[in-house]
PDB file with one MODEL, atoms N, CA, C and O in Angstrom:
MODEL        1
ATOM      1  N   UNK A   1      29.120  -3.890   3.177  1.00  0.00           N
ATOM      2  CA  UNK A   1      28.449  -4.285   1.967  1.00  0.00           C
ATOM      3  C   UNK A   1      27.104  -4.906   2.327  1.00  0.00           C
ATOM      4  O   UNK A   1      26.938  -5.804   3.153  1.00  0.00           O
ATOM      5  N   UNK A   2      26.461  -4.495   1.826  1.00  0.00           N
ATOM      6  CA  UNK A   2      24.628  -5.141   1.716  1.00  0.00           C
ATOM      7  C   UNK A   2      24.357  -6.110   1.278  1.00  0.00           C
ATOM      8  O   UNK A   2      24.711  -6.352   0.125  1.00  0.00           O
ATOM      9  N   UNK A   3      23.615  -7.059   2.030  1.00  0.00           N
ATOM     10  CA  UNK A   3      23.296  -8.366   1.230  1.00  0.00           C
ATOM     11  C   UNK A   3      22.502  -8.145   0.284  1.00  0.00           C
ATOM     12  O   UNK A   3      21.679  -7.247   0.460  1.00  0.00           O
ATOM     13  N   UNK A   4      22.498  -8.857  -0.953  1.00  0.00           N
ATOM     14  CA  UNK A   4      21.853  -8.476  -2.114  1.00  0.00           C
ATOM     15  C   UNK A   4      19.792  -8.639  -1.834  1.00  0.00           C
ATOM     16  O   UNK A   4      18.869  -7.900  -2.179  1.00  0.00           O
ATOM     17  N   UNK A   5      19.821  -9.703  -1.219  1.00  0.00           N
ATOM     18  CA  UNK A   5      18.051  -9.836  -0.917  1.00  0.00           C
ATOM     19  C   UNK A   5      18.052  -8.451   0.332  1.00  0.00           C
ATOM     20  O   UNK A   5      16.904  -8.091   0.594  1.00  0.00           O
ATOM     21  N   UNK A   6      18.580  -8.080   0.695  1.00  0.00           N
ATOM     22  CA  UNK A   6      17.988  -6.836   1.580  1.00  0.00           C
ATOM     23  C   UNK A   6      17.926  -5.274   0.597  1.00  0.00           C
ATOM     24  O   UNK A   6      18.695  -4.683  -0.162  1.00  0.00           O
ATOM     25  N   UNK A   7      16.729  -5.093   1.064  1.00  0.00           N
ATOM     26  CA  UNK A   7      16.357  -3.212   0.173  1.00  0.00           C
ATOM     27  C   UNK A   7      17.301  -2.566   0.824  1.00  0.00           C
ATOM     28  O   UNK A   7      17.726  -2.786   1.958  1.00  0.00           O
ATOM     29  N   UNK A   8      17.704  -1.526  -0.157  1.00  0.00           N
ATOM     30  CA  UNK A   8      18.606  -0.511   0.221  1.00  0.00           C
ATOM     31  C   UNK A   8      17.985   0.414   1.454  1.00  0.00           C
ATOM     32  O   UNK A   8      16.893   0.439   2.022  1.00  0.00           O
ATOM     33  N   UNK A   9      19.270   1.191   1.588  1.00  0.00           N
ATOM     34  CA  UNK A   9      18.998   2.045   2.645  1.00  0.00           C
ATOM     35  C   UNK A   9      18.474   3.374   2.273  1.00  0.00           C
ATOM     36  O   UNK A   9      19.190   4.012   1.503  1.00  0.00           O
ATOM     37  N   UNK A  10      17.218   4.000   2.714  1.00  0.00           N
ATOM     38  CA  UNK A  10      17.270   4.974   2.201  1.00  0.00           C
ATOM     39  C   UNK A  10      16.967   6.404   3.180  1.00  0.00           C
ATOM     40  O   UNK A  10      15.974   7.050   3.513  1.00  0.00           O
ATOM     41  N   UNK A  11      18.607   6.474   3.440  1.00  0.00           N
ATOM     42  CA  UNK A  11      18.821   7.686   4.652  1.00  0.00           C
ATOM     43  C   UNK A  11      18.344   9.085   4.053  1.00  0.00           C
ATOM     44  O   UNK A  11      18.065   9.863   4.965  1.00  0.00           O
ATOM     45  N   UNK A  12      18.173   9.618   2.796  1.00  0.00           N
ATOM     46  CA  UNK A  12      17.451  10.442   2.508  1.00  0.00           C
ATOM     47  C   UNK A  12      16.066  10.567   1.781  1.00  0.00           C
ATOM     48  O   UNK A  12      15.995  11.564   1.062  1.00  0.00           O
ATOM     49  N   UNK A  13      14.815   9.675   1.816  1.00  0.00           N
ATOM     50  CA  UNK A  13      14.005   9.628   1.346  1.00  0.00           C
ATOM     51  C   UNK A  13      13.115  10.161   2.833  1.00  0.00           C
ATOM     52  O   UNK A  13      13.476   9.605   3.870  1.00  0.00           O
ATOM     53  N   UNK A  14      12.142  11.062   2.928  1.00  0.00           N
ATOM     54  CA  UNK A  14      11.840  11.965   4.221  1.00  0.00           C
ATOM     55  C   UNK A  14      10.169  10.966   4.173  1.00  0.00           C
ATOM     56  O   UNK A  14       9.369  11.262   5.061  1.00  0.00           O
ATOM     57  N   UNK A  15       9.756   9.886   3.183  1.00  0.00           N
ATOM     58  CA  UNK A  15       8.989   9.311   3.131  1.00  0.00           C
ATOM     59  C   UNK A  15       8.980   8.136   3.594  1.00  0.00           C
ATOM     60  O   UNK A  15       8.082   7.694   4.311  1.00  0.00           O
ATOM     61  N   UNK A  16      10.393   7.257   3.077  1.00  0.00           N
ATOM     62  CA  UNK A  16      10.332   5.599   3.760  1.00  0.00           C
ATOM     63  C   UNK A  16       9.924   5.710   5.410  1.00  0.00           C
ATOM     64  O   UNK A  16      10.176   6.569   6.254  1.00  0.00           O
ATOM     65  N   UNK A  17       9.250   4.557   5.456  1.00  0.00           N
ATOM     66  CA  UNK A  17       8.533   3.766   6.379  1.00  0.00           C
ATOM     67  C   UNK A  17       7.365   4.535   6.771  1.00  0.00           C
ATOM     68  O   UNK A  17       6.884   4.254   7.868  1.00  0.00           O
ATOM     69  N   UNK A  18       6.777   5.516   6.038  1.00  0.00           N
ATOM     70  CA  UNK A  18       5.327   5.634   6.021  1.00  0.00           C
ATOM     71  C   UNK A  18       4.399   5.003   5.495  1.00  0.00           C
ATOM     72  O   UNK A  18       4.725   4.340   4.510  1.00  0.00           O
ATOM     73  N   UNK A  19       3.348   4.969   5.802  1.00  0.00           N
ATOM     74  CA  UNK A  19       2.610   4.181   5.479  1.00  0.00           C
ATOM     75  C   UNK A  19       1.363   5.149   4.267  1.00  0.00           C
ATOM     76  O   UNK A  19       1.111   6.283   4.674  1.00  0.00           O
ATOM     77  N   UNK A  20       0.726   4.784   3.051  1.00  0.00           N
ATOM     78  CA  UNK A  20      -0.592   5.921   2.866  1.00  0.00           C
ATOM     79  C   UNK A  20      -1.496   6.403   3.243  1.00  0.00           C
ATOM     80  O   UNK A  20      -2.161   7.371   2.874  1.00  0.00           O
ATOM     81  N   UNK A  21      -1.616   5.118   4.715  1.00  0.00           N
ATOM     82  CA  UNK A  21      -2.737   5.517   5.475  1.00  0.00           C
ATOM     83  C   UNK A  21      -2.258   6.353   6.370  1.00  0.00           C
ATOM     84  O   UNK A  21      -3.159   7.098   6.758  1.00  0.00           O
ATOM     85  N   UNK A  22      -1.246   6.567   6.873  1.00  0.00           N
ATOM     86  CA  UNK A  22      -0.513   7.609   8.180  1.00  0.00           C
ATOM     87  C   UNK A  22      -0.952   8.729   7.252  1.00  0.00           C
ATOM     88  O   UNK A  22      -1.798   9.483   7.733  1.00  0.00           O
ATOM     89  N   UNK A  23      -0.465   9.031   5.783  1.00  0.00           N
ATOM     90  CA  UNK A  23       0.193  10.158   5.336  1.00  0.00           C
ATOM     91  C   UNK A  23      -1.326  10.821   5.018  1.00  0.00           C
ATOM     92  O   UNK A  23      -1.405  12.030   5.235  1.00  0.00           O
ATOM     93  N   UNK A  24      -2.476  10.179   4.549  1.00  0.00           N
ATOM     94  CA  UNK A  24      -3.443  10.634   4.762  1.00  0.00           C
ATOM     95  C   UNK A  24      -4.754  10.875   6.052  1.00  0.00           C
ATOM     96  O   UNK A  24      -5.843  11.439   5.953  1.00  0.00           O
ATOM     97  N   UNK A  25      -4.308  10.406   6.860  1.00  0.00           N
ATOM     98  CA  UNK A  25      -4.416  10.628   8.398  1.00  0.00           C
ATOM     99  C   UNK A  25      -3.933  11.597   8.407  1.00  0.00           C
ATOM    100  O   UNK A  25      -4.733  12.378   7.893  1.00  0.00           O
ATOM    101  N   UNK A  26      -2.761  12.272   8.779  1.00  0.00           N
ATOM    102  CA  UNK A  26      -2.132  13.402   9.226  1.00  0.00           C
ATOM    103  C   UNK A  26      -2.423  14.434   8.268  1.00  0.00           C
ATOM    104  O   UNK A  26      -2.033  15.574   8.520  1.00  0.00           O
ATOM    105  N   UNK A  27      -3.133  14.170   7.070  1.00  0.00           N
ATOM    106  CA  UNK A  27      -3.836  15.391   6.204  1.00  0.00           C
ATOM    107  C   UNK A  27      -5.096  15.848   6.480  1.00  0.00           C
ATOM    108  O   UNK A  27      -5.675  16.904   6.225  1.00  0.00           O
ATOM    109  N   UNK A  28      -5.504  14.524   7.233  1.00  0.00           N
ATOM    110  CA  UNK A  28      -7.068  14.955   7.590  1.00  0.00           C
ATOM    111  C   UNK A  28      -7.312  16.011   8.654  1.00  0.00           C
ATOM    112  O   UNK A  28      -8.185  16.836   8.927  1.00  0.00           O
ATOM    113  N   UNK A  29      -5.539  15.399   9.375  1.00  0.00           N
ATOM    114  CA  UNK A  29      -6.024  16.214  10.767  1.00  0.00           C
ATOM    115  C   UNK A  29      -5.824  17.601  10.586  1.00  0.00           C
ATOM    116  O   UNK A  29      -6.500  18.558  10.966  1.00  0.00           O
ATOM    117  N   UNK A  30      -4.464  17.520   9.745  1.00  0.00           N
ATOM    118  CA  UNK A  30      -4.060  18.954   9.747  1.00  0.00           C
ATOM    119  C   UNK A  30      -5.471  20.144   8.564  1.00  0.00           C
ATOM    120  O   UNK A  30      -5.646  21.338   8.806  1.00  0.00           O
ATOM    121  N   UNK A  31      -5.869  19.740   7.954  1.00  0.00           N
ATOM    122  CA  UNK A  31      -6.786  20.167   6.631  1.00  0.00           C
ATOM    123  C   UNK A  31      -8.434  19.759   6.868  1.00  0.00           C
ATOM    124  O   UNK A  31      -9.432  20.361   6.474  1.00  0.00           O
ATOM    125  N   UNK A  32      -8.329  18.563   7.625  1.00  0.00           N
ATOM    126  CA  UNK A  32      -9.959  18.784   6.852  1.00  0.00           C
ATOM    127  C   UNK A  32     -10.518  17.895   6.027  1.00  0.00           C
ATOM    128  O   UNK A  32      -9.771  17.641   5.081  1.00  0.00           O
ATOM    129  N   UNK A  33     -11.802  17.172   6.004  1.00  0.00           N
ATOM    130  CA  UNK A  33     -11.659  16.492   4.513  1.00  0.00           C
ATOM    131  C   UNK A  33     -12.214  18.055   3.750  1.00  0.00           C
ATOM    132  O   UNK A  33     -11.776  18.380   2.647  1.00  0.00           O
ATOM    133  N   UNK A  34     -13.027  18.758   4.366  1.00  0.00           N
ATOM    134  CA  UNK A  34     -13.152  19.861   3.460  1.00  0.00           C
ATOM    135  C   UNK A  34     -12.178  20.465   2.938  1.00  0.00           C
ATOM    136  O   UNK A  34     -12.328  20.853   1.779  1.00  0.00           O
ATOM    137  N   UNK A  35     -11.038  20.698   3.553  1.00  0.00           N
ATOM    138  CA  UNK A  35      -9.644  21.734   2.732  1.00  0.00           C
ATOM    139  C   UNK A  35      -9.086  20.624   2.257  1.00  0.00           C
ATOM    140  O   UNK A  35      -8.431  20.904   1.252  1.00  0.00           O
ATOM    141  N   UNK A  36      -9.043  19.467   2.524  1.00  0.00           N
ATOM    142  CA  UNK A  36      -8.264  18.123   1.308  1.00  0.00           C
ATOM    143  C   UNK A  36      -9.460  18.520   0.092  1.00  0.00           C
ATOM    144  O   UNK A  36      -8.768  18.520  -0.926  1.00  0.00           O
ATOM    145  N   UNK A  37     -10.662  18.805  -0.275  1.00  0.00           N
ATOM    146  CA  UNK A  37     -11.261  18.663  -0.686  1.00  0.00           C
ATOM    147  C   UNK A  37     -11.121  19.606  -2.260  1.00  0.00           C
ATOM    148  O   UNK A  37     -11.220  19.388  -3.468  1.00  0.00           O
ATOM    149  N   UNK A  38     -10.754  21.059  -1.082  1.00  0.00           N
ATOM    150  CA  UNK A  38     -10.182  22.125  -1.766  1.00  0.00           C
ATOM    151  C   UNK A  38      -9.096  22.338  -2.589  1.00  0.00           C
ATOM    152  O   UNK A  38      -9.029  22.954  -3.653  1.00  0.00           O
ATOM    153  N   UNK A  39      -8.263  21.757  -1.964  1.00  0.00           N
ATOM    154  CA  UNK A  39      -6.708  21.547  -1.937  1.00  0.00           C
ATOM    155  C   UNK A  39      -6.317  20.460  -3.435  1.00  0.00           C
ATOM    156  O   UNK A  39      -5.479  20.443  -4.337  1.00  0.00           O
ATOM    157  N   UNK A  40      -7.519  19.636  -2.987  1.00  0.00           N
ATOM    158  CA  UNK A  40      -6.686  17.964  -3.962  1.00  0.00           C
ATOM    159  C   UNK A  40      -7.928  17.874  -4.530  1.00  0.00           C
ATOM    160  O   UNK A  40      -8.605  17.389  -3.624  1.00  0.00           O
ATOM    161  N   UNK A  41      -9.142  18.161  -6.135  1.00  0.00           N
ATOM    162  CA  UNK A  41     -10.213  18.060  -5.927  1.00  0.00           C
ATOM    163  C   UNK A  41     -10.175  16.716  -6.374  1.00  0.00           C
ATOM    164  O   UNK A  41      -9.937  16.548  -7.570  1.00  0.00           O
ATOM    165  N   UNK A  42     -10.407  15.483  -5.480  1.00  0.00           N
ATOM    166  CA  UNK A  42     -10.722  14.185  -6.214  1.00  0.00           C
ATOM    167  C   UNK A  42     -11.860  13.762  -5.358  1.00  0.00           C
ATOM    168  O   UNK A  42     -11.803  13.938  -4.141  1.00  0.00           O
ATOM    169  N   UNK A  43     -12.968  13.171  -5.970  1.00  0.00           N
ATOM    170  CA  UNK A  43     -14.112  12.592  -5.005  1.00  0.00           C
ATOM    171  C   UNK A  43     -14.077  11.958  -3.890  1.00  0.00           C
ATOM    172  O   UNK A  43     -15.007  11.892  -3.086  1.00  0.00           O
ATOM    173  N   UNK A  44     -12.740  11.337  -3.757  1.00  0.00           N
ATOM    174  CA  UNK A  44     -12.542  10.459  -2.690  1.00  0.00           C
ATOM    175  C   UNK A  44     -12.548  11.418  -1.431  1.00  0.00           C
ATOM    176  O   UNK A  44     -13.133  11.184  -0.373  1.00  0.00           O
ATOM    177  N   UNK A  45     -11.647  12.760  -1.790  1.00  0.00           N
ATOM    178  CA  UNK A  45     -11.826  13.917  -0.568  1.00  0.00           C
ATOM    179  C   UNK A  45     -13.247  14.413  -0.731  1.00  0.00           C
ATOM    180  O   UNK A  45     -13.616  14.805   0.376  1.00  0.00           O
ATOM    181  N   UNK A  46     -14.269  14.576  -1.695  1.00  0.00           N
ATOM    182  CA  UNK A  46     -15.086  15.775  -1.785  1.00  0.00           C
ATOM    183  C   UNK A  46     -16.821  14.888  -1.103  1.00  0.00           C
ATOM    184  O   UNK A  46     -17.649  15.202  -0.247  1.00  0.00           O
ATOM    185  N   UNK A  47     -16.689  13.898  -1.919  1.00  0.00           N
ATOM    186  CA  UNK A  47     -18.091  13.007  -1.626  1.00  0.00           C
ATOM    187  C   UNK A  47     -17.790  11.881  -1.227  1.00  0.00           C
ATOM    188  O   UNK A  47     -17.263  10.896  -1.745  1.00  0.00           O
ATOM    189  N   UNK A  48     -18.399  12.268   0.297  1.00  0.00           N
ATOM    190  CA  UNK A  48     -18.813  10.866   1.650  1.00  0.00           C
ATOM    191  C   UNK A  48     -17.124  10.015   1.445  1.00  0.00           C
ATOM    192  O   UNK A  48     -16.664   8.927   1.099  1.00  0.00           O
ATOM    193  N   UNK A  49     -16.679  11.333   1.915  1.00  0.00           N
ATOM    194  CA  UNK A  49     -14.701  10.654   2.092  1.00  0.00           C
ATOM    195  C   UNK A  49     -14.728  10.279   3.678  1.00  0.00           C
ATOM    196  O   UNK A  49     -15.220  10.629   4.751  1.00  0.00           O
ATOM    197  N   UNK A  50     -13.826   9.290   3.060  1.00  0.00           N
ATOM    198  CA  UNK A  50     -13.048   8.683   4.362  1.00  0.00           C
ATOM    199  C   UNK A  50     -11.675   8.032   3.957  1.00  0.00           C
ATOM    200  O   UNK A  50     -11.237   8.044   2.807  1.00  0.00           O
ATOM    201  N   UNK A  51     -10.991   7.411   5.138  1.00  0.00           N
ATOM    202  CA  UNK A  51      -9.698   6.987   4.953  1.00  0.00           C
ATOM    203  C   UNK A  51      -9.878   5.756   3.792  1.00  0.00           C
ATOM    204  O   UNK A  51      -9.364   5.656   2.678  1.00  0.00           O
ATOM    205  N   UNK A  52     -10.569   5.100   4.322  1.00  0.00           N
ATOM    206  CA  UNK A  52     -10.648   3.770   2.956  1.00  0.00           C
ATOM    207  C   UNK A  52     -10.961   3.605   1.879  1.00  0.00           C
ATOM    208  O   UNK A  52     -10.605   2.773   1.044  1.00  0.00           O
ATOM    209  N   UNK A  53     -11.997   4.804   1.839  1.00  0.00           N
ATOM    210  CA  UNK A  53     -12.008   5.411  -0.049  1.00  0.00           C
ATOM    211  C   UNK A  53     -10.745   6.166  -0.228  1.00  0.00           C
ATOM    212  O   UNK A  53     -10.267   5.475  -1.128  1.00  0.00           O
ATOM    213  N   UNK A  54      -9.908   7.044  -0.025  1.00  0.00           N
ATOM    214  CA  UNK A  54      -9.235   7.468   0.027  1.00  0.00           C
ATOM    215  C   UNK A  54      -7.966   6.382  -0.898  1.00  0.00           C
ATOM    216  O   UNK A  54      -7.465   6.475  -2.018  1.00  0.00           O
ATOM    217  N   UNK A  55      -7.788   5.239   0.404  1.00  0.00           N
ATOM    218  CA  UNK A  55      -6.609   3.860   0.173  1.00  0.00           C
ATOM    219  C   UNK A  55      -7.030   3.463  -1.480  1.00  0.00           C
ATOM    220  O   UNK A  55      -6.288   2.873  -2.265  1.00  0.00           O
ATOM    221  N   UNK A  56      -8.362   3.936  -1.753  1.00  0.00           N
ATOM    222  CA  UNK A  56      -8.518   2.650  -2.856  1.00  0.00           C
ATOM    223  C   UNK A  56      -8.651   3.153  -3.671  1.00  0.00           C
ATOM    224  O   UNK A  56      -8.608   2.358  -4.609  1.00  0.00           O
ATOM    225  N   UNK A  57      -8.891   4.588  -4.156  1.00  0.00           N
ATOM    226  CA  UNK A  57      -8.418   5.338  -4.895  1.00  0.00           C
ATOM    227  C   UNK A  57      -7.214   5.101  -5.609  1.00  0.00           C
ATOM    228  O   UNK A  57      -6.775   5.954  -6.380  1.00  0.00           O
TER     229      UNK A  57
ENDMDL
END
């Protein structure tokens, strides 16, 4: 049984313990900000993107 102040477990979520900055890191690398650009059109990918416009989006 789980103590009630501890978060559940979540053995099928393929997301917990990422972070937004990993998950958009590993988009940059794999894509591009040009194909994020393509792909997702939001300014944060298209004009003078980076990871921290990106976060604050």
């Amino acid at each position: 049984m789980q103590d009630p102040s501890s978060p559940p477990v979540q053995a099928r979520n393929p997301l917990h313990g990422l972070t937004l900055e990993r998950i958009v890191t590993a988009l940059v690398a794999c894509y591009g900000w040009p194909g994020l650009g393509v792909r997702i059109p939001l300014r944060c990918f298209t004009s003078d993107p980076s990871i921290a416009s990106s976060l604050k989006f």
